[in-house]
C-alpha positions as CSV (number, residue, x, y, z in Angstrom):
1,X,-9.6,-37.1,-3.3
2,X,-8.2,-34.1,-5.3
3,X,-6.0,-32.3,-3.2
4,X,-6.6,-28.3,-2.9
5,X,-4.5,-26.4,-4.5
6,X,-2.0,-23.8,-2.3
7,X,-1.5,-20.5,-3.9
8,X,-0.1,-17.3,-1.3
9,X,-0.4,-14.3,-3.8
10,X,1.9,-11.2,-3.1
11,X,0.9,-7.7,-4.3
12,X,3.4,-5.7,-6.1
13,X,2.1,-2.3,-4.6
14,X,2.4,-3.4,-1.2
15,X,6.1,-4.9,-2.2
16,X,7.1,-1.5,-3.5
17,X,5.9,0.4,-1.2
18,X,7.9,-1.8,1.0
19,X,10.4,-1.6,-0.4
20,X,10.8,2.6,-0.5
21,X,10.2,2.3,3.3
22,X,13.0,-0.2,3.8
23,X,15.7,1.4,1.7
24,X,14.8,4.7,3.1
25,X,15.6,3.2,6.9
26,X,19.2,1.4,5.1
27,X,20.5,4.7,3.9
28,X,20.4,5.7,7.7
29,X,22.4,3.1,9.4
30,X,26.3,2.1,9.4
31,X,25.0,-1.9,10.2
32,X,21.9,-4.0,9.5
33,X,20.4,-6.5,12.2
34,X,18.4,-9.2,10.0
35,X,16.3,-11.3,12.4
36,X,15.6,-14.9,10.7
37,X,12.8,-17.1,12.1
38,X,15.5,-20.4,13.7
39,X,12.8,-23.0,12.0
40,X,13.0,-21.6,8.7
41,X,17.0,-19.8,8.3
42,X,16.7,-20.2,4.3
43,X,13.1,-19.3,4.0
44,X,13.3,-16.3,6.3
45,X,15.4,-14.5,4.7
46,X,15.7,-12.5,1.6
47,X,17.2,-12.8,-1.3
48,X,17.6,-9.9,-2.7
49,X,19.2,-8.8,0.7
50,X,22.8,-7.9,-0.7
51,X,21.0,-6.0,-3.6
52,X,19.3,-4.0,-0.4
53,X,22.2,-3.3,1.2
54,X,25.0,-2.7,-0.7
55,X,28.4,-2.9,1.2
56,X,26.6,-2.2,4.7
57,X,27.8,-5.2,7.4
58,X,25.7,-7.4,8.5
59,X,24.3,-8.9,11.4
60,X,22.3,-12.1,11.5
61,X,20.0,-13.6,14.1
62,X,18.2,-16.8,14.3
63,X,15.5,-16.1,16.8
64,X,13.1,-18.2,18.2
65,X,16.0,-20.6,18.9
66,X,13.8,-22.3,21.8
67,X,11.5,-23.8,19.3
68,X,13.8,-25.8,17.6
69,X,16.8,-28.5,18.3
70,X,20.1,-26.8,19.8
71,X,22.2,-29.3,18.1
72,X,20.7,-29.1,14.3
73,X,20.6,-24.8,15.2
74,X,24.6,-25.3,15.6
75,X,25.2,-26.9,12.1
76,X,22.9,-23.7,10.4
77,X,24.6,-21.7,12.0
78,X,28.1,-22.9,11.0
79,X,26.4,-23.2,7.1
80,X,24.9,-19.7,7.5
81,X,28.2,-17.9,8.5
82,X,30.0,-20.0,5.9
83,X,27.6,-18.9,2.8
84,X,26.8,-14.9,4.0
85,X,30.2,-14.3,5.5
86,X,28.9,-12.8,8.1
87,X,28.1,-13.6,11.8
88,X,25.6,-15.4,13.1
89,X,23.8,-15.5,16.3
90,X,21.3,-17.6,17.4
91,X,19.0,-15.9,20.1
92,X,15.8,-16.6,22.3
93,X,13.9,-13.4,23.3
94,X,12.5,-14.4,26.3
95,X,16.4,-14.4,27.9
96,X,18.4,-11.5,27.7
97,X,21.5,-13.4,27.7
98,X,22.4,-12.9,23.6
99,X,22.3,-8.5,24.4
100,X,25.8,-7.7,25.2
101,X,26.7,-10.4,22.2
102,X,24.9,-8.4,19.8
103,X,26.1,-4.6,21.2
104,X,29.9,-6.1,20.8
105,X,29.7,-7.2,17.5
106,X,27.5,-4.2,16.3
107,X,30.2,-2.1,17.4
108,X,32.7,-4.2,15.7
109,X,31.0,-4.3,12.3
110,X,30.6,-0.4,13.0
111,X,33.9,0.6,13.5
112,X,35.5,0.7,9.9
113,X,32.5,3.2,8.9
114,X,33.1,5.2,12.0
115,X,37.1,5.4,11.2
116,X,36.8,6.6,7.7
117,X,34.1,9.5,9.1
118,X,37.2,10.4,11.7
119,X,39.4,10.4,8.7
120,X,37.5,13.1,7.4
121,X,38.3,15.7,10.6
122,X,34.9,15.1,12.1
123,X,34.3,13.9,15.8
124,X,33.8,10.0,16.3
125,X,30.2,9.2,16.8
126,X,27.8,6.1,17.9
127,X,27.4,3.4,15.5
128,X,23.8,3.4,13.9
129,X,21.9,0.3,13.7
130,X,18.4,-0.9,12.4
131,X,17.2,-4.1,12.7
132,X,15.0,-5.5,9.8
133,X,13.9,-9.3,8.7
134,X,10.2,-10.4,7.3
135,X,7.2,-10.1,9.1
136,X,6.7,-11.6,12.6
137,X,10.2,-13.1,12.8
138,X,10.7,-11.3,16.0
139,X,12.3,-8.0,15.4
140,X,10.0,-6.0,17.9
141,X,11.2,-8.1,20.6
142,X,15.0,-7.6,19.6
143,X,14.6,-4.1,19.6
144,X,12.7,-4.3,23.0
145,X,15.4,-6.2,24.7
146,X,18.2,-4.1,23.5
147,X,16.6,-0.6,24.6
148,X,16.3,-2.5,28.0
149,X,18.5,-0.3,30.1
150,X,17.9,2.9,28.4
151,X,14.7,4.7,26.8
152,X,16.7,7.9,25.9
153,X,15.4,9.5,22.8
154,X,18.1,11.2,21.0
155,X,15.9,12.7,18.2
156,X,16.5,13.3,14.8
157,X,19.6,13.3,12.8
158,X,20.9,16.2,10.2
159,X,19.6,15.2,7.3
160,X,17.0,12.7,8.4
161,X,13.4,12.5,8.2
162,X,12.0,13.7,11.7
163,X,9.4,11.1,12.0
164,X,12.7,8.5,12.4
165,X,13.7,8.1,16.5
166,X,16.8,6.9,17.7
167,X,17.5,5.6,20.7
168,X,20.9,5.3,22.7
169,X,21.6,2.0,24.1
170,X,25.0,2.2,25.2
171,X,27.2,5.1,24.5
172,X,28.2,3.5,21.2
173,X,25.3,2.5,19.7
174,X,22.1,4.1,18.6
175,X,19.6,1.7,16.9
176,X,16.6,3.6,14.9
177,X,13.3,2.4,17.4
178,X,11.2,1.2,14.8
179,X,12.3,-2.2,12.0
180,X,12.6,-2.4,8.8
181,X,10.2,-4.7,7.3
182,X,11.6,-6.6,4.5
183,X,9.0,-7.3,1.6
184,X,8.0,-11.1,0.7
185,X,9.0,-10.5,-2.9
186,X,8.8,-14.3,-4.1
187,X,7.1,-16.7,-6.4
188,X,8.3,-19.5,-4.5
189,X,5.0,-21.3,-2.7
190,X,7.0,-23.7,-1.0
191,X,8.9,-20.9,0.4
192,X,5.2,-19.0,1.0
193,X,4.1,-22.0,2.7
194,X,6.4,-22.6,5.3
195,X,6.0,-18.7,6.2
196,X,2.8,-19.7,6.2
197,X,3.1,-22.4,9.2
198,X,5.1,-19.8,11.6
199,X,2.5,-16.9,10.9
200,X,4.9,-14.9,8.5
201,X,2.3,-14.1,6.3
202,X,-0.7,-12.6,7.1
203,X,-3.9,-15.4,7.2
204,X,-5.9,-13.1,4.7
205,X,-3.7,-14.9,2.2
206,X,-4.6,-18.9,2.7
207,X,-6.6,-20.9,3.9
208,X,-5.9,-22.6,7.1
209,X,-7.0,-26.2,6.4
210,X,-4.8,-26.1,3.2
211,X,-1.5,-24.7,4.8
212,X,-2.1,-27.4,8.3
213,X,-2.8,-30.3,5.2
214,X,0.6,-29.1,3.8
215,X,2.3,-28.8,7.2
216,X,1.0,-32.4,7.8
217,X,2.7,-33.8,4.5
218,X,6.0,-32.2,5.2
219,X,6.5,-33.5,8.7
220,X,5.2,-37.2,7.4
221,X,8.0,-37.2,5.5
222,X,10.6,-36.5,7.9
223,X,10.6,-39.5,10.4
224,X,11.4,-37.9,14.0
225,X,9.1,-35.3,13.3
226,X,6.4,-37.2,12.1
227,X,6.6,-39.2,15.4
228,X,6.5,-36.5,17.2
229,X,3.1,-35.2,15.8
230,X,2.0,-38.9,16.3
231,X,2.7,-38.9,19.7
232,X,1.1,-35.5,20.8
233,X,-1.9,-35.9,18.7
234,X,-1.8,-40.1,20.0
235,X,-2.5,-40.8,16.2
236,X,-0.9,-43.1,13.3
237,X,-2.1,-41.1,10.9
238,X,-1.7,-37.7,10.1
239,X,-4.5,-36.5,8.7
240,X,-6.7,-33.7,9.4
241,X,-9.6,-36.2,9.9
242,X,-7.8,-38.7,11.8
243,X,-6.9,-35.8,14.5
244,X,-9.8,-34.3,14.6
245,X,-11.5,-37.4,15.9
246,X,-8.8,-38.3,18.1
247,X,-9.7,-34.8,19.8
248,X,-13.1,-34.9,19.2
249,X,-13.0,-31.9,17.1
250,X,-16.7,-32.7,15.5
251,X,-19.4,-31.0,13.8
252,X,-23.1,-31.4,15.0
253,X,-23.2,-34.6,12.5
254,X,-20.3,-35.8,13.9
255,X,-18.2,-35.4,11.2
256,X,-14.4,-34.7,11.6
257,X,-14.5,-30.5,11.9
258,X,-11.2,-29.8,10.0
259,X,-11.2,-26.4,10.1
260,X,-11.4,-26.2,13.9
261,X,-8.5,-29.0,14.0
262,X,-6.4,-26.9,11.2
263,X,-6.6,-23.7,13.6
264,X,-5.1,-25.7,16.6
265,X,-2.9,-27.3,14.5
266,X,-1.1,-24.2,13.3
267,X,-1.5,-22.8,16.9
268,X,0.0,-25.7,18.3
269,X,2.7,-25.7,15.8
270,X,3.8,-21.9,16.5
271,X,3.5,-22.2,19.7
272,X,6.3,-25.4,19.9
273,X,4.2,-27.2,21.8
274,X,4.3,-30.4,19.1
275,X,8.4,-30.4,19.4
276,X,11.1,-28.8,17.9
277,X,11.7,-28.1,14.0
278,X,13.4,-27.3,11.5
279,X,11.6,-27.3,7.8
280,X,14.5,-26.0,5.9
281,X,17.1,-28.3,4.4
282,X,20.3,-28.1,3.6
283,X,20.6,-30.5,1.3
């Protein structure tokens, strides 16, 4: 059978406009928070992101860390520090444990910026942060757990567009309230794919019975995932068909309803209930 063909088009005025919007949020800040979705840390980020910034530090987060293995989220993180030279932090939203982590290190990266403006006779002030990453990797919910204890508003800055809030959450540290979305500037479709499977791109953009076939073919060939899509679908094949009648997903002629079984599939997948995963590799 001739397999569809996957194509996830991006549109250049969308990107650029992006793009304005982004820089425009950069040229506020002393440090940048990029939030990485933990099952895709290569395909999650961006690589034009040192272009973006410049010499601004940089924080990274791998979010989502409950959906995939702790012990294969160690060696990223030890690969991701090691290429970026910068620090990594592998974080779970629904815990609050990872906030002070990420207020000590902001204020750390901060500090040399905040030094040279003291330099210069003025008064030392808090260190301002935004956070930023590609759609739906979780950046609402960072900046919802770090405003936690405080909702003060401190308004706008000299110099900066009114419409941009701040808010104070400790007395070092004000982080702009709303993210910086980073464009999907890529002609990559594997990338596009696997942003496809954790929701990163919007579903106006593919179909969903083509990006669940393609999410099928990459976890058949990785053993210990494949098995573990076996096991929760209770199938030896991993097919669209082959679940869908193992769930009784059927159309009135009792034909396998693919569609309907591509849905839950991608639910079920971004939801971790079919186990934990990591699609990037690092070889």
């Amino acid at each position: 059978m001739k397999k569809d063909k996957l194509h996830i088009h991006w549109y250049p005025g969308h990107i650029a406009k992006a793009e304005r919007a982004l820089k425009e949020k950069l040229n506020l800040v002393d440090v940048v928070i990029e939030v990485l979705d933990a099952r895709l840390p290569i395909s999650s980020s961006y690589n034009d992101i040192k272009k973006l910034l410049g010499d601004k530090p940089r924080l990274l987060l791998l979010n989502k860390s409950d959906l995939v293995d702790r012990e294969e989220l160690r060696v990223w993180v030890k690969h991701i520090e090691e290429e970026t030279g910068c620090p990594v932090l592998s974080v779970d939203t629904k815990s609050f444990k990872f906030v002070s982590q990420i207020e000590k290190i902001v204020q750390k990266l901060s500090e040399p910026r905040i030094q040279a403006i003291m330099a210069k006779g003025l008064l030392r002030r808090p260190a301002r942060v935004v956070v930023v990453g590609l759609p739906n990797v979780g950046k609402s919910s960072i900046i919802n757990k770090l405003t936690r204890s405080s909702k003060t508003k401190v308004g706008a800055k000299a110099g900066v567009t009114r419409q941009q809030q701040w808010v104070r959450i400790n007395p070092n540290i004000d982080l702009l309230d709303t993210p910086g979305i980073i464009p999907m500037k890529q002609d990559d479709q594997t990338r596009a794919k696997k942003l496809a499977f954790v929701n990163s791109v919007s579903e106006n953009a593919y179909s969903s019975e083509i990006i669940a076939k393609e999410l099928l073919e990459i976890v058949s060939g990785i053993e210990k995932y494949a098995q573990s899509f076996k096991e929760y679908y209770k199938t030896d094949e991993l097919t669209l068909e082959a679940i869908a009648q193992k769930r009784n997903w059927l159309k009135n002629s009792a034909e396998p309803d693919t569609e309907r079984c591509s849905q839950y599939i991608l639910k079920d997948f971004r939801d971790g209930k079919i186990g934990k995963f990591i699609l990037d590799s690092l070889d």
